[in-house]
C-alpha positions as CSV (number, residue, x, y, z in Angstrom):
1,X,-8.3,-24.3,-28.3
2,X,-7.3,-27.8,-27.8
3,X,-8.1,-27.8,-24.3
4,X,-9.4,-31.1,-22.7
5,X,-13.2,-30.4,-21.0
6,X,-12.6,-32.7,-17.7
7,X,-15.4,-32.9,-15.5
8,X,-14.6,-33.4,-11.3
9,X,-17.4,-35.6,-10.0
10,X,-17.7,-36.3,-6.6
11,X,-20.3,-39.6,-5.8
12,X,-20.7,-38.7,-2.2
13,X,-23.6,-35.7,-2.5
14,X,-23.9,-34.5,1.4
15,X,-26.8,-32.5,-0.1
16,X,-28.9,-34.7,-1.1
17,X,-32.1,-35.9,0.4
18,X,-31.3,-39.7,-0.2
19,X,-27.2,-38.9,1.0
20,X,-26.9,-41.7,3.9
21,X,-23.2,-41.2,4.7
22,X,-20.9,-39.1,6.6
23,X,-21.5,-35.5,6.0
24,X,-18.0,-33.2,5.8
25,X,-19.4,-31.1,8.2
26,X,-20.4,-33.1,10.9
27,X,-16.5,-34.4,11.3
28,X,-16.0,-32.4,15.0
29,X,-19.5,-33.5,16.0
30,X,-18.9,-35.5,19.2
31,X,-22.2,-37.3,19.0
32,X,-21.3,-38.8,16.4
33,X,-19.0,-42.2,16.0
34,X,-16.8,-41.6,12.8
35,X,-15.5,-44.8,13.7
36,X,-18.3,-47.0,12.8
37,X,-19.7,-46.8,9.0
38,X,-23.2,-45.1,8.7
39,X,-26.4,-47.5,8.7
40,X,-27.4,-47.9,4.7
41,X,-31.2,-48.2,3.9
42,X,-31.1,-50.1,0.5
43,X,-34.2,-48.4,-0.6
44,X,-33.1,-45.2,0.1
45,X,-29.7,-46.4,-1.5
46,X,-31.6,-47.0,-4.0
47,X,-32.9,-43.4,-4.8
48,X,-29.6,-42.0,-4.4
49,X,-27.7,-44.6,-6.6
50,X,-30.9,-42.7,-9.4
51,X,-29.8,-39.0,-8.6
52,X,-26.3,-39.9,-9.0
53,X,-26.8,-41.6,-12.1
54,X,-29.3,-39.4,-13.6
55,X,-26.6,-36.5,-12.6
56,X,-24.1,-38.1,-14.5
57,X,-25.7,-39.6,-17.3
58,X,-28.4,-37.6,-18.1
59,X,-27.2,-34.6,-17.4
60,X,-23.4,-34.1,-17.5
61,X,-22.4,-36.3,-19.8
62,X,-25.2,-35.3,-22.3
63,X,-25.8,-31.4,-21.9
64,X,-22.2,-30.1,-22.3
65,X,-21.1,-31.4,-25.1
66,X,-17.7,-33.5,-25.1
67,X,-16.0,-34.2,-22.0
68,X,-12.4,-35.5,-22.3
69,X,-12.7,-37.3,-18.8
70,X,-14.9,-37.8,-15.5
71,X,-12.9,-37.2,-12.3
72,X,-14.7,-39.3,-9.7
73,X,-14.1,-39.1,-6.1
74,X,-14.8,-39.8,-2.8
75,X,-13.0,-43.5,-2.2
76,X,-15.1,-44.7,0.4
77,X,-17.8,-45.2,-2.1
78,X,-17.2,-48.9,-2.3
79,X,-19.7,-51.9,-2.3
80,X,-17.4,-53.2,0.0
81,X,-18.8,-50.0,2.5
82,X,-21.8,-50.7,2.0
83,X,-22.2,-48.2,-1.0
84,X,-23.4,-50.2,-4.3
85,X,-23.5,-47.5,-6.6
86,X,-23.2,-49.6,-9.5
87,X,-20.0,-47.9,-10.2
88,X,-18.9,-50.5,-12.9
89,X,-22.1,-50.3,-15.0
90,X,-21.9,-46.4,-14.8
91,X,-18.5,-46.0,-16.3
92,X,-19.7,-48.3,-18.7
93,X,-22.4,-46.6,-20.1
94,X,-20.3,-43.2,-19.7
95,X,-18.2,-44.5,-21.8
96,X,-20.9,-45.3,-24.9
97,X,-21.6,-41.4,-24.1
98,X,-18.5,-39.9,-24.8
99,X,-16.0,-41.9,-27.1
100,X,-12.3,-42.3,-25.4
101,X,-13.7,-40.8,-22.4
102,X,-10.7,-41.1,-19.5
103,X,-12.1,-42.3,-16.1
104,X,-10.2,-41.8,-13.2
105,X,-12.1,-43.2,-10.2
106,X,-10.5,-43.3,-7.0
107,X,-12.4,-46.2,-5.4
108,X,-11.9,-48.7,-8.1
109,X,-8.7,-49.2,-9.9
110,X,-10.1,-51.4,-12.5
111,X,-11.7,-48.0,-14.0
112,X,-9.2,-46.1,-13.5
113,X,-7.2,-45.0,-16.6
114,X,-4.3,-43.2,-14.9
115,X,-3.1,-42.6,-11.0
116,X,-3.5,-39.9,-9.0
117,X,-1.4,-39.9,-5.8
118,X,-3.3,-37.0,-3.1
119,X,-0.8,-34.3,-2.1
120,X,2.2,-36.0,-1.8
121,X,5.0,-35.0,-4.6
122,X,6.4,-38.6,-6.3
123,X,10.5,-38.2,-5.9
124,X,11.1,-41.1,-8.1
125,X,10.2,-41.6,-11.9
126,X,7.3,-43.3,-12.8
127,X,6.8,-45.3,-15.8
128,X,4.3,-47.9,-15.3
129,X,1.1,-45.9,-15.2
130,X,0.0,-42.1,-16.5
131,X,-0.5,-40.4,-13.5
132,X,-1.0,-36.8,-12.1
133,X,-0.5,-35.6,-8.8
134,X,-3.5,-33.5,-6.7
135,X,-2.2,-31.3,-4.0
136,X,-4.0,-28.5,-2.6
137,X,-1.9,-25.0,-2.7
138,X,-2.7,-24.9,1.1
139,X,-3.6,-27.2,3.5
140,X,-7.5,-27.5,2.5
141,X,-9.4,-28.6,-0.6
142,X,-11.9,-26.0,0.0
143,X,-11.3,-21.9,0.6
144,X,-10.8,-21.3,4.0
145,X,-9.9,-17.6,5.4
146,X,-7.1,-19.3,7.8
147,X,-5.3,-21.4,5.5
148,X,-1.5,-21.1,5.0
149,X,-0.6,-21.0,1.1
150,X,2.3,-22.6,-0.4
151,X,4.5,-19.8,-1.9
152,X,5.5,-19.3,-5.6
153,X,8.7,-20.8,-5.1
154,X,7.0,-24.2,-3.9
155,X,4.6,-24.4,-6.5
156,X,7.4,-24.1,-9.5
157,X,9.2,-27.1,-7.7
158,X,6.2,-29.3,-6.7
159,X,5.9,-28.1,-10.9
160,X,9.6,-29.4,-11.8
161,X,9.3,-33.0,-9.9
162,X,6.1,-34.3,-10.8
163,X,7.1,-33.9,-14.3
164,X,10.7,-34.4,-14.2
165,X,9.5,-37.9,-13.3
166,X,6.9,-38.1,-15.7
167,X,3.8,-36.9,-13.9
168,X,1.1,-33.8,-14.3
169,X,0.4,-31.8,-11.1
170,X,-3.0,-30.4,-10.4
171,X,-3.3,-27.6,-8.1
172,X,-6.1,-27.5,-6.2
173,X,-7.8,-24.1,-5.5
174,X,-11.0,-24.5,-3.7
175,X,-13.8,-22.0,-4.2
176,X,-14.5,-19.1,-2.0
């Protein structure tokens, strides 16, 4: 009871048809030149920049009754890459969707409502800005057979400093 509904978003969707970026698991493929940003088709663009947005505003913002705040990720989803997802106008009309919605959007801090360093632990307090730290409890965001956890001990610290210096911590689990 009382429990904030927050919904983890990410605008990169390697699975679908219009997706025109990197895929995750084509990262050890040596035919291909991480190095250099993917070609974008603005048509195809286009169709994806509809999924995503039909995803988030049709669907989960609408269907699920209220959400407390829409996580997005995947940073390299800037116009500046090549990616004009319109992200601006989408948080936008979020927003009309679900009253006080929080936004966290880790490509664009002008929609961002609060920080969210990526596994590192913050040593120093921080005032300034709400923020929460994300670290994995291993070394991978997703479940992975091989993967070294952290042990109880570390998680009650990584616990103790974020919020003796005025953070939240986020563990993150990934699914088997």
């Amino acid at each position: 009871r009382n429990i904030g509904k927050w919904l983890y978003f990410s605008k990169a969707d390697w699975t679908a048809p219009t997706w025109q970026g990197p895929c995750y698991y084509e990262k050890n493929d040596p035919y291909i030149d991480h190095s250099k940003p993917p070609v974008i088709v603005p048509e195809i663009l286009d169709e994806f920049n509809t999924f995503f947005k039909n995803q988030l505003l049709k669907e989960l913002l609408v269907n699920y009754g209220r959400v407390d705040c829409i996580w997005l990720d995947t940073g390299f989803m800037k116009a500046e890459n090549g990616y004009d997802i319109q992200i601006d106008k989408t948080i936008e009309e979020a927003r009309k969707l679900q009253d006080g919605l929080i936004v966290v959007d880790r490509a664009n801090e002008k929609n961002e409502d609060y920080w969210t360093p990526e596994n590192t632990l913050i040593s120093e307090p921080v005032t300034n800005v709400p923020w929460e730290a994300i670290i994995t409890l291993g070394k991978h965001w997703g479940f992975t057979t091989w993967d070294e956890y952290n042990d109880e001990h570390w998680v009650i610290d990584a616990l103790l400093t974020t919020i003796s210096n005025g953070g939240n911590l986020c563990l993150g689990v990934g699914p088997k």
